[in-house]
C-alpha positions as CSV (number, residue, x, y, z in Angstrom):
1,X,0.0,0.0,0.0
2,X,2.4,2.7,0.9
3,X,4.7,2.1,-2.1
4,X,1.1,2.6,-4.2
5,X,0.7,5.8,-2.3
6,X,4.6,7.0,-3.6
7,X,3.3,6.0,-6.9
8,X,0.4,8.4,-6.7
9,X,2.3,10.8,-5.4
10,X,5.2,11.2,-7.7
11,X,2.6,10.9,-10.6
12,X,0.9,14.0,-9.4
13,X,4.1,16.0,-8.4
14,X,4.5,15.2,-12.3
15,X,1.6,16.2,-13.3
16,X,1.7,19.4,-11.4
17,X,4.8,20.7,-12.7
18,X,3.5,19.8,-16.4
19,X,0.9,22.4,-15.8
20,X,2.8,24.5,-14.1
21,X,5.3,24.9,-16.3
22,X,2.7,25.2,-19.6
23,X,1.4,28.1,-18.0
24,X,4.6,29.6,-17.3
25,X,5.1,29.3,-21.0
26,X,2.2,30.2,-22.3
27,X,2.6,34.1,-19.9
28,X,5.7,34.6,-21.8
29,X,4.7,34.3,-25.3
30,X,2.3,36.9,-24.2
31,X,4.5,38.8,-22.8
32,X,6.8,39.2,-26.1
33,X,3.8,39.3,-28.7
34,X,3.1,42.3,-26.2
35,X,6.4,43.9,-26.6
36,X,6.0,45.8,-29.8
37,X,8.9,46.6,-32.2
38,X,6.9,48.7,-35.0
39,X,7.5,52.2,-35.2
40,X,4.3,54.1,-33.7
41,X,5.3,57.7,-33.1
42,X,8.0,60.0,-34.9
43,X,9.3,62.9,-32.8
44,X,10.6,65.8,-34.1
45,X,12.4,68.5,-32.7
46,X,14.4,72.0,-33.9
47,X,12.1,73.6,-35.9
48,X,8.8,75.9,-35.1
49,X,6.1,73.4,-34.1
50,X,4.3,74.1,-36.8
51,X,7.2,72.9,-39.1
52,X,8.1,70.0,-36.7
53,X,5.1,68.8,-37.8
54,X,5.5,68.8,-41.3
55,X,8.0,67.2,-41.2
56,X,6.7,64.2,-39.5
57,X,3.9,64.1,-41.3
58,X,6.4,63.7,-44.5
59,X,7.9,61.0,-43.0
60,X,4.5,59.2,-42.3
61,X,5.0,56.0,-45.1
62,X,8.1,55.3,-42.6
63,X,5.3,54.4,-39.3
64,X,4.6,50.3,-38.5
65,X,7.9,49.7,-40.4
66,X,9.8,47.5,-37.7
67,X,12.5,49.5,-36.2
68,X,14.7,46.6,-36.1
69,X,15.4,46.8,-39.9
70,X,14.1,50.0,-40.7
71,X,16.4,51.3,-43.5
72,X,18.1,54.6,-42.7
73,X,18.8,55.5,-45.9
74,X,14.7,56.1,-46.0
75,X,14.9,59.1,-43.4
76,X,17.5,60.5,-45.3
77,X,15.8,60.4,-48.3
78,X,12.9,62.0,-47.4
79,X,14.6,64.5,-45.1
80,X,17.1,65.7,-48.0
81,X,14.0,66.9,-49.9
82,X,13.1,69.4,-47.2
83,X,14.9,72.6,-47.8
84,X,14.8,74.5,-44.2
85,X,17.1,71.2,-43.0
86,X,21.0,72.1,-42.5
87,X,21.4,68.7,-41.4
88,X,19.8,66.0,-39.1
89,X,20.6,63.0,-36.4
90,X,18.5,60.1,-36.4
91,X,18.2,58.2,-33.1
92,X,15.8,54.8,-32.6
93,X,14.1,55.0,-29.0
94,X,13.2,51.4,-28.2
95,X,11.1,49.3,-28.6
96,X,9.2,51.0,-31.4
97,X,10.0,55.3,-31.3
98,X,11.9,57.6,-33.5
99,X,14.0,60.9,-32.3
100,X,14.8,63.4,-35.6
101,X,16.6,66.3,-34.2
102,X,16.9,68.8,-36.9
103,X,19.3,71.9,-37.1
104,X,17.9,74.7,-39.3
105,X,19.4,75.9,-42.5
106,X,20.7,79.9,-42.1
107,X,19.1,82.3,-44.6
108,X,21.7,83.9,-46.2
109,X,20.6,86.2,-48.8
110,X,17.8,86.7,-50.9
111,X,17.5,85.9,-55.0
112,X,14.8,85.9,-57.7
113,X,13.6,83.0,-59.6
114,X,10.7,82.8,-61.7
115,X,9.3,85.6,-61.0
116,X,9.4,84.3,-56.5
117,X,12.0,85.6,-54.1
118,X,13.6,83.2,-52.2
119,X,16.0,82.9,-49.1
120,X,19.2,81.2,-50.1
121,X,20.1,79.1,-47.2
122,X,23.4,77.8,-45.7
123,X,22.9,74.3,-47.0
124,X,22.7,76.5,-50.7
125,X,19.3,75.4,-51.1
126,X,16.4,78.4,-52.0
127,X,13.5,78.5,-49.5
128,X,10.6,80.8,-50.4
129,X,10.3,84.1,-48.9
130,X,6.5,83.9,-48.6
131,X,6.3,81.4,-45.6
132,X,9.0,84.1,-43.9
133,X,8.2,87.3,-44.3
134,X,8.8,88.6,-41.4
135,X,12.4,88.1,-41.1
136,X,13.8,91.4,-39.5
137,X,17.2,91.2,-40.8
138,X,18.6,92.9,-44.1
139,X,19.5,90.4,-46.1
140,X,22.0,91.2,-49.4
141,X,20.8,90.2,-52.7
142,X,22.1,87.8,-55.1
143,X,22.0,88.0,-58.7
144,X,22.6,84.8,-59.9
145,X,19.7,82.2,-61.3
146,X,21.9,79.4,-60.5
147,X,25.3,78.1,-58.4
148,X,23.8,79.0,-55.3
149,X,26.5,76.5,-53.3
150,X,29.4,78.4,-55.2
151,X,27.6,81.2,-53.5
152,X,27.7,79.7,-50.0
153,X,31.3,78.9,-50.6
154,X,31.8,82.4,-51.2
155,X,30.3,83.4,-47.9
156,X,32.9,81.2,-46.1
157,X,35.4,82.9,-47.6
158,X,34.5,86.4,-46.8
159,X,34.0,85.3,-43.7
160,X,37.5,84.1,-43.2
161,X,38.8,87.9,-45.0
162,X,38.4,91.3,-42.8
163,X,34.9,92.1,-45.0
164,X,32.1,92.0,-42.8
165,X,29.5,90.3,-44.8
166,X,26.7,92.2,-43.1
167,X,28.1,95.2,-45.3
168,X,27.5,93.6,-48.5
169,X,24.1,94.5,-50.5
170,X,24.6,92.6,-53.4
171,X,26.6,89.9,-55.2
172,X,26.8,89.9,-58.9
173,X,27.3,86.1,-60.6
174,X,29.2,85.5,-63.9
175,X,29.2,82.6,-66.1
176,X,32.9,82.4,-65.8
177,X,32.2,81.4,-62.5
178,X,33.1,84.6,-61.1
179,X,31.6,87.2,-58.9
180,X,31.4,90.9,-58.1
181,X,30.0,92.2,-55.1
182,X,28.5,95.7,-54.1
183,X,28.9,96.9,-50.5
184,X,26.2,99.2,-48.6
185,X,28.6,102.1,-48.9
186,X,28.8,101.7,-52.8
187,X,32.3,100.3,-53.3
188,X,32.6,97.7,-56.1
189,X,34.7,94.9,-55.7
190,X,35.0,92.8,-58.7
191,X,36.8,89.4,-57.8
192,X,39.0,86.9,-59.6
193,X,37.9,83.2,-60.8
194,X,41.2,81.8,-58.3
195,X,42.6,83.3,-55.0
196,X,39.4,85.0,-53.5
197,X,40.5,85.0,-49.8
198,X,43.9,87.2,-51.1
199,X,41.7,89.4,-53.2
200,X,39.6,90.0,-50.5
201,X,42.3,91.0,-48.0
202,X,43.8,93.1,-51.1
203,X,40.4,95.0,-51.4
204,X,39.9,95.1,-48.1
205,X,43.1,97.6,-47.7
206,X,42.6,99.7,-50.6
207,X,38.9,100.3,-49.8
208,X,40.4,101.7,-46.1
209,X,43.2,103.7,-47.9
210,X,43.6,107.4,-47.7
211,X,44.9,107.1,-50.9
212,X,41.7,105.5,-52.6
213,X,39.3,107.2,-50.2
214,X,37.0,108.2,-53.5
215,X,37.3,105.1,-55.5
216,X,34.0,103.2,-56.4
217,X,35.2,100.2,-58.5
218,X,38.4,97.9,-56.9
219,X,38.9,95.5,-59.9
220,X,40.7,92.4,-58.9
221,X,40.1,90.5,-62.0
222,X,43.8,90.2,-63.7
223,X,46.4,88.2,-61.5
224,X,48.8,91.0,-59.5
225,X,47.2,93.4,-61.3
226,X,44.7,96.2,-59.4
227,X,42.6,98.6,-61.3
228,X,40.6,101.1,-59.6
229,X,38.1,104.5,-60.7
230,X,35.4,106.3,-59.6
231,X,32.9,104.7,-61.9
């Protein structure tokens, strides 16, 4: 009898642990179907919210992708086509979130195309001036229908040369991939192809020389040669 009553007991210490552990089992494939890795929400920050916005909803078609193997390259895509965006970092908030901080582009100047005025920005792409009109600044103007990066370049390097850019009205773009530039005080600086940075610092001590006090044209245009007039 009592080796019977092992018998039932050992077969029901069995049988209880079966169960037991099925149902611990069956909790943790619950658990991880729970556990959701497709992307539900896309955060974006750096811009007004109104353009935060826009921007997410542009990147919309990217949502319930799994963030797993979501490609990169697709933000980037889409992103690139915006032209307010300097440049971007992409970070993947687990389980199923995406960060896009944003850094503006810097309006630059202003140009004409078509008929529409537009903001050249840092990034050299044109942003139209009718959703920011109420930019304070004085921007200078630029005369150019294209090379609008050659532009941005050229920035840069005033920027490095003792011109301060804020003193500059207007640039002037030639096909020969040259440009002249007008200051607010009505000086004329026509620049070289090659060696802008030199011509700059050139100008730069002619247009604060006693000597050329009057002069309204500095003409940098011919290697080691300077020309200057009145007109």
């Amino acid at each position: 009898m009592l080796q019977l009553k092992d018998k039932k007991q050992k077969i029901f210490f069995y049988l209880f642990l079966f169960i037991f552990l099925s149902t611990q089992i069956t909790k943790s494939q619950k658990i991880g179907n729970f556990i959701n890795t497709k992307i539900n929400d896309i955060q974006v920050f750096g811009l007004s919210n109104e353009k935060n916005l826009e921007v997410v909803d542009s990147l919309k078609s990217l949502l319930f992708k799994n963030i797993f193997f979501i490609n990169r390259q697709s933000f980037i895509d889409i992103l690139n086509q915006n032209n307010l965006i300097e440049s971007f970092h992409i970070r993947k908030s687990y389980p199923n979130k995406i960060l896009v901080k944003i850094k503006k582009t810097n309006f630059l100047a202003i140009t004409n195309r078509n008929k529409d005025k537009y903001y050249i920005g840092s990034n050299g792409k044109l942003i139209s001036v009718k959703n920011y009109e109420n930019i304070e600044e004085k921007l200078p103007f630029v005369f150019s229908k294209s090379n609008y990066k050659n532009f941005v370049e050229l920035k840069n390097i005033i920027d490095k040369s003792d011109f301060i850019f804020k003193e500059i009205e207007s640039f002037y773009y030639f096909p020969s991939n040259r440009w002249d530039f007008k200051t607010k005080n009505g000086l004329l600086v026509k620049l070289p192809e090659r060696k802008i940075l030199e011509s700059l610092q050139i100008a730069h001590k002619i247009k604060n020389s006693e000597k050329f006090r009057n002069k309204k044209v500095i003409d940098l245009r011919i290697h080691k040669k300077i020309i200057t007039y009145n007109d």
